[in-house]
N, C-alpha and C positions, 0 to 999 in steps of 0.2 A: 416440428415441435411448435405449442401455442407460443403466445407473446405471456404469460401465465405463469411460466417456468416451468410446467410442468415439462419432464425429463430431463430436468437440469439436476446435478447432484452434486455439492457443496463436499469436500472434506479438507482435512489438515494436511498439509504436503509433509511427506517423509524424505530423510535423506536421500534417497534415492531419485525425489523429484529436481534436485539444485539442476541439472541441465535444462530443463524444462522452464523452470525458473529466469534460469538466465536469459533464454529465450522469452521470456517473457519483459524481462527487463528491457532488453534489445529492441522488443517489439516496440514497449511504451516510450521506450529515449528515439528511436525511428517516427514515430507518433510524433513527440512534441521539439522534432526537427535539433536534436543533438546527439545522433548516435554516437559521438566521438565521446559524451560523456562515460560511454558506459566503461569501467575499468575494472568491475567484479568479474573474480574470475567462479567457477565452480566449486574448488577448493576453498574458499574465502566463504563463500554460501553454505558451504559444511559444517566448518568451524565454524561459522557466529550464527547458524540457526538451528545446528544441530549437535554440538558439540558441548561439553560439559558446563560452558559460562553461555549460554542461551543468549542473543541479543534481539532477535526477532524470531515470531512464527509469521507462516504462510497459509494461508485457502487456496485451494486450486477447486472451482468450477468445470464439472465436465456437461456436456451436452450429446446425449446420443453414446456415452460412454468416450466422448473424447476432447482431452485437454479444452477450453473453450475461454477462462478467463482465471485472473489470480488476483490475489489480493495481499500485502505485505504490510504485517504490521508489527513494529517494535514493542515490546514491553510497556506497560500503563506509564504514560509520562503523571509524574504529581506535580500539579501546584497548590502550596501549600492555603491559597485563597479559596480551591477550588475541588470538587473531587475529582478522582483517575480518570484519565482520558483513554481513551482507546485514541491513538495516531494513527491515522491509515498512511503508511507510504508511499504503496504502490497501488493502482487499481486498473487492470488493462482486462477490454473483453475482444475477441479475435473478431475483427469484422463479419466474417461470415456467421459468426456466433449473437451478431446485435439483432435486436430485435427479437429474440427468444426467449427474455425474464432473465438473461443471467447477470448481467450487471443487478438489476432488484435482486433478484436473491442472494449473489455474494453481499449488498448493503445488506436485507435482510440478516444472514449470518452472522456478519460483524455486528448487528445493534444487539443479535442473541449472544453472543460471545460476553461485549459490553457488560449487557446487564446479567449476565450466568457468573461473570467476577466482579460484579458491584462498581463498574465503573460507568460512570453518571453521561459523557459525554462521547460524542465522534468529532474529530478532527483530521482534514488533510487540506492539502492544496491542492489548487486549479489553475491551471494558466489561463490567462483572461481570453482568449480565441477561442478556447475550447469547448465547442459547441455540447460535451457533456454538463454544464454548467446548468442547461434547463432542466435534465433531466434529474439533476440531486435535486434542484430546486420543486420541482414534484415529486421528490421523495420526505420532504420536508423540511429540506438543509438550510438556509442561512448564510448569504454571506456575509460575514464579521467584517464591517468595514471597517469600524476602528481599531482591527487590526492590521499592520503592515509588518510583512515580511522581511528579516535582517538576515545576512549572511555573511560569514568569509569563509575563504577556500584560497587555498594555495599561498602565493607570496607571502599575504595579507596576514593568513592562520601564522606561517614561518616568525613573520616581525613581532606580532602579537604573542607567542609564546616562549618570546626572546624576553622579556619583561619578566617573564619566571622566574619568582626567586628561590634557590633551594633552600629548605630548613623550615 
């Protein structure tokens, strides 16, 4: 297959993809050296990407008609300064899969997605080693420096939602 993407083929993962999926999760937290992150189970990927309260869809990229790369993205985040974002989550391509246009065409997909529901921007993260970082950068990304990334998780989430007040 060219660098072109030609016989690459984009679609929307179905239920029936969450294994696949998760493998693919695995792949990217093995990738950016914290498999132990990963605690989605299958059943978890059913019910909140496929199940009656939606919380993300998925792309699954195939190459040669197999599995080859994915892409995970939650519902248009709003701000209210700003219009819908498309958040990309997740975006892993299978090593033996780079270098064939699927990484470009899964971006491709996503900006057709974006703009097919009237959402103005893309946003995800990168971890700073991540030698993908040239390649968005030739796809016409940006990196937003004056943005810096905030988070809590665990403990922190616990204490913080202790502050709750009912009523």
């Amino acid at each position: 297959m060219s660098p072109t993407g030609i016989g690459v083929s984009i679609r929307f993962a179905a239920a029936d993809d969450c294994g696949l999926i998760l493998d693919f999760i695995r792949e990217l937290a093995l990738y950016e050296k914290a498999p132990e992150a990963v605690v989605a189970t299958e059943a978890q990927l059913r019910q909140h990407g496929f199940g009656p309260q939606r919380q993300f869809e998925a792309i699954i990229a195939e190459l040669g008609g197999e599995p080859a790369g994915h892409g995970a993205l939650p519902h248009a985040l709003l701000d209210l300064a700003r219009t819908p974002t498309l958040y990309l989550e997740d975006i892993v391509v299978r090593e033996a899969a780079r270098g064939h246009g699927v990484g470009r065409r899964l971006m491709a997909r996503l900006a057709a997605i974006a703009l097919e529901r009237g959402w103005g921007r893309i946003d995800f993260h990168v971890l700073d080693w991540n030698p993908a970082r040239g390649f968005y950068r030739k796809l016409g990304f940006d990196h937003l420096e004056e943005w810096l990334r905030y988070g809590a998780a665990g403990g922190w989430l616990e204490r913080l939602a202790e502050w709750d007040e009912p009523g």
